[in-house]
Every structure is written in structure tokens, then in C-alpha cells.
C-alpha positions as CSV (number, residue, x, y, z in Angstrom):
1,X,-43.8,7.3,16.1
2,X,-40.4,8.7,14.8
3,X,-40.6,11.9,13.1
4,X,-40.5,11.7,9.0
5,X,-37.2,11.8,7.5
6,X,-38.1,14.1,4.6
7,X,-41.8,16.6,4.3
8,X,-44.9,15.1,2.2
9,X,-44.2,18.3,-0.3
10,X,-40.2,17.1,-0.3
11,X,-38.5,17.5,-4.0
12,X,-36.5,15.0,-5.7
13,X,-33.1,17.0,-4.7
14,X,-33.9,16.8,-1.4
15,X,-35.1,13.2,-1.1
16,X,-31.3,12.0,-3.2
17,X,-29.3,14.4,-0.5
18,X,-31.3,12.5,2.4
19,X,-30.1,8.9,1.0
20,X,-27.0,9.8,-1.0
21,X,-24.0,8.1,0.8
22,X,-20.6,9.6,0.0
23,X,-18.0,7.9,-2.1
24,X,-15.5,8.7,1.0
25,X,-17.9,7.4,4.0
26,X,-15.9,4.5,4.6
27,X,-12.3,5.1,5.1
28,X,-9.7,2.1,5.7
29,X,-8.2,3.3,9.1
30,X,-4.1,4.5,9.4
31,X,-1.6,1.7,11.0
32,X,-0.9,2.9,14.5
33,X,2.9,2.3,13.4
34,X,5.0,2.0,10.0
35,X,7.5,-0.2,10.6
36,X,8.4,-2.2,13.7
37,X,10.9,-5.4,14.1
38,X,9.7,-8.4,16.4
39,X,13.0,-10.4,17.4
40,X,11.8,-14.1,17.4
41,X,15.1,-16.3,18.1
42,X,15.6,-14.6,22.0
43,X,18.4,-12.6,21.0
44,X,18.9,-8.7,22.3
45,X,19.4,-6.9,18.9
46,X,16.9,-7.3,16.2
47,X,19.7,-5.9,14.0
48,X,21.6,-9.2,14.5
49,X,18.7,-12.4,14.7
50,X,18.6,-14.3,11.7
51,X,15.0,-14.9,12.6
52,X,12.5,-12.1,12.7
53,X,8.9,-10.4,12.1
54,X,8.7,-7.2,10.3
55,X,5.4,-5.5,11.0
56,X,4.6,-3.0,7.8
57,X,2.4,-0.3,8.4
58,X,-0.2,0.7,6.0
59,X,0.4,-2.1,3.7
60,X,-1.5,-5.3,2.4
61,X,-1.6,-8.5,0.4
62,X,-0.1,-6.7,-2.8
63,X,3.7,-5.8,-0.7
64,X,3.4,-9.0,1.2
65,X,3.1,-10.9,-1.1
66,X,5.4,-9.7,-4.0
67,X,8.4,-9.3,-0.9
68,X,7.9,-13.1,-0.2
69,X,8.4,-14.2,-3.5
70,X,11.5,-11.9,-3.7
71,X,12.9,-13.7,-0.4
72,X,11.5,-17.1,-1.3
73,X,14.0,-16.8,-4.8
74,X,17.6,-16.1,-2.1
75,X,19.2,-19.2,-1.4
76,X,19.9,-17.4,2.0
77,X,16.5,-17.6,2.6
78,X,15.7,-20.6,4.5
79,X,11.7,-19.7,5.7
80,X,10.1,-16.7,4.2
81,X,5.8,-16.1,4.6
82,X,3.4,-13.3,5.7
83,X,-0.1,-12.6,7.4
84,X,-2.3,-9.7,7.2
85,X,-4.1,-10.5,10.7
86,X,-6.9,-8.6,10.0
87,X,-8.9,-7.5,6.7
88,X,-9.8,-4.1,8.7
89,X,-5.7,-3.9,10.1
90,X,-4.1,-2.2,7.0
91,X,-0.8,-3.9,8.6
92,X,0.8,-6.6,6.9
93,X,3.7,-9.2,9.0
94,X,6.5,-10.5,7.1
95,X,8.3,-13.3,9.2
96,X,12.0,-14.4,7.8
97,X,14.1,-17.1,9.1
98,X,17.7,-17.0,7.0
99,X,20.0,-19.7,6.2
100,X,23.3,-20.6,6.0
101,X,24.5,-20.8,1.8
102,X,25.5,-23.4,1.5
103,X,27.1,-23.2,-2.2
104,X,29.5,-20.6,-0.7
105,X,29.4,-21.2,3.0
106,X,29.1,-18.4,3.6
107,X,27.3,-17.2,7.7
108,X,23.6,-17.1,8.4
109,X,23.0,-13.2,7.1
110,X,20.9,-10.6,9.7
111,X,17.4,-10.7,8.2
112,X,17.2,-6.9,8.4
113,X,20.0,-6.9,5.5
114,X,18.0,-9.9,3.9
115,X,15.1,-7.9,3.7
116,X,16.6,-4.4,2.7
117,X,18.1,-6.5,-0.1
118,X,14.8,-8.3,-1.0
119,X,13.3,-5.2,-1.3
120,X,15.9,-3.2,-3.4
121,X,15.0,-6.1,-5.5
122,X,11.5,-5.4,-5.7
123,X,11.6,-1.4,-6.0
124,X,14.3,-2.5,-9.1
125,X,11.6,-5.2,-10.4
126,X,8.8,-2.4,-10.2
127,X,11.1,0.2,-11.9
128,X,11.8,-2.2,-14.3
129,X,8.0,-2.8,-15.0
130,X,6.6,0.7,-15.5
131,X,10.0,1.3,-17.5
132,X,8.5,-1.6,-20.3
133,X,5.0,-0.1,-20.1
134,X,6.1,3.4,-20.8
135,X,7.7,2.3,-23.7
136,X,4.9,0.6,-24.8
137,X,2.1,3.1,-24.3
138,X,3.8,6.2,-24.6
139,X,0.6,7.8,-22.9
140,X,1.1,6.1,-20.0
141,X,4.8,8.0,-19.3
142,X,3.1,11.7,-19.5
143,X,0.8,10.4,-17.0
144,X,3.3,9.2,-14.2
145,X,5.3,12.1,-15.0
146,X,2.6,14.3,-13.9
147,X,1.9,11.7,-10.8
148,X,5.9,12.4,-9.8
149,X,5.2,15.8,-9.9
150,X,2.2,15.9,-7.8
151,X,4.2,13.9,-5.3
152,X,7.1,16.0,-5.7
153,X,5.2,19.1,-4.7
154,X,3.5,17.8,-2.0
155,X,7.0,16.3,-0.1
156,X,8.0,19.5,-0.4
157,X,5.4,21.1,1.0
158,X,3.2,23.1,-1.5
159,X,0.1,22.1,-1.8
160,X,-0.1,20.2,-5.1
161,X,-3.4,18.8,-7.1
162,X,-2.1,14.5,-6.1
163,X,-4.6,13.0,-8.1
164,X,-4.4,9.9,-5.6
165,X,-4.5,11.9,-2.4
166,X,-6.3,9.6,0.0
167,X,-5.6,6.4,-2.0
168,X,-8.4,6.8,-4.3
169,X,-9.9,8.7,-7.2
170,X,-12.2,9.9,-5.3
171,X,-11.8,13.5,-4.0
172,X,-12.9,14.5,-0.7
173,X,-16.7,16.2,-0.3
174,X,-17.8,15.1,-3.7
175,X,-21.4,15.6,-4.2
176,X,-22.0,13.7,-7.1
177,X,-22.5,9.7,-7.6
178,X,-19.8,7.5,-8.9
179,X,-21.1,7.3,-12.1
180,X,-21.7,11.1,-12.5
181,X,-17.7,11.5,-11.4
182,X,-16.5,8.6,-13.6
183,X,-18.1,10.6,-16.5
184,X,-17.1,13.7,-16.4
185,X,-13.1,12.0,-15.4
186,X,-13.9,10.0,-19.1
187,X,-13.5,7.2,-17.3
């Protein structure tokens, strides 16, 4: 017979703090790298296919699939997709195969340049976005101002209060139940 979890006399307290489970228990693992190229088309120098895989570290559906849309819309695009091969792999593979233009006729372009270009598009898309929503809710621009300085801080090395340290709302060691922390947050 197993011994008893908890004794006959236990109090309340002390039965919750037996079965409470953290908000933080389960954490999604880190990418073993951030970014890697797989040359697909045989040649030496990834820097020069036309065809390759770009593996992105720490990324998922959201990136992949907003970057393929951006490289699906450039005619020098002729094959653009990507996988996430695992839901418990936060990696995400973008695989690009350019094209010739053929309105200009202009060369098959590297897809490393087609991809730094793609997503140059896409930070100017998301820039774009928050710019039209700050202007709308005025609230909302006091709020990433304060999330740029968090992130500020900590790139420079003090130790600032990032309100989305470890990708969640969810501080590290909290005690209390989701609800109880959604509460006192107003949330």
C-alpha cells in the first residue's frame, strides 16, 4: 500500500498545494539552432542555389505562413511552401525554388536574397499594421511603447520588468491559479 499523499487532519491549503499544477509546468522546448540553410539543387554555396530550405529556429505556423504568402506574391518566386515537422519542434522549414521573370528577363535570383527581401517585406507589412492600430486605439501605442522599452533594457543588459519574458503572461513561480492572476492583471 503506497503511503497517503496528504495526513487525515490535512487543511484545505495543504491539500490545493498537493494538486495545484503550475501555469509554467509545461514549457515548449528551445530550437537546437536559429537559422540554418539546406542547399537542395547540388550546388557548393547555399549563397548561390536558387533552390533551398531555410530551417527557422524557434518559430511556428504564424512566420511560416505569413513569409510564404509574401514569396508566393514575387513573380520571381516560382515554388514557395513550408512544414513545421513536428507540433513539439518549435522549428519551422521554409523551402524556395526561384524563377526566372520573365516580364523583364531578368536571371534566376539566389533565394537567400529572395528571402531577405520577402521578409523586409513582412517586418514593413507588420510595422505597417501596429502603425494603423496605434492610431486607432491610442491606448494601444503607450502600451508597446512600454513593451520597446522593456526589450530595450534587456538587450542591453539590465535587468528590465519584460512583461512577455518566457513567451507568456505568465511569470515564473507564480503561486496562484490562472484565474486568481488574470484578476488581479484586470484581465
Amino acid at each position: 500500500c503506497p503511503p497517503p499523499l496528504f495526513s487525515a487532519g490535512a487543511s484545505l491549503t495543504e491539500l490545493t498545494a498537493t494538486f495545484t499544477m503550475s501555469v509554467n509546468e509545461v514549457r515548449k522546448p528551445t530550437a537546437p539552432i536559429d537559422f540554418e540553410v539546406r542547399n537542395t539543387n547540388g550546388t557548393t554555396g547555399p549563397l548561390s542555389s536558387t533552390s533551398a530550405t531555410f530551417v527557422l529556429g524557434n518559430e511556428d505556423h504564424t512566420l511560416g505562413n505569413a513569409l510564404r504568402h509574401v514569396l508566393l506574391e514575387r513573380p520571381d518566386v516560382g515554388f514557395a511552401g513550408y512544414a513545421v515537422p513536428h507540433p513539439s519542434e518549435p522549428v519551422v522549414q521554409i523551402r524556395l525554388q526561384t524563377s526566372a521573370n520573365k516580364k523583364s528577363g531578368a536571371p534566376k535570383p539566389t533565394a537567400i536574397s529572395v528571402l531577405k527581401f520577402a521578409s523586409g517585406t513582412l517586418a514593413d507589412v507588420c510595422d505597417l499594421l501596429i502603425e494603423r492600430v496605434e492610431e486607432a486605439i491610442p491606448e494601444v501605442a503607450d502600451e508597446y511603447a512600454a513593451l520597446r522599452e522593456a526589450q530595450e533594457g534587456e538587450d542591453a543588459g539590465e535587468d528590465g520588468d519584460d512583461p512577455m519574458a518566457d513567451g507568456g503572461r505568465y511569470d515564473e513561480g507564480y503561486d496562484e491559479t490562472a484565474a486568481e492572476y488574470d484578476e488581479a492583471e484586470g484581465l
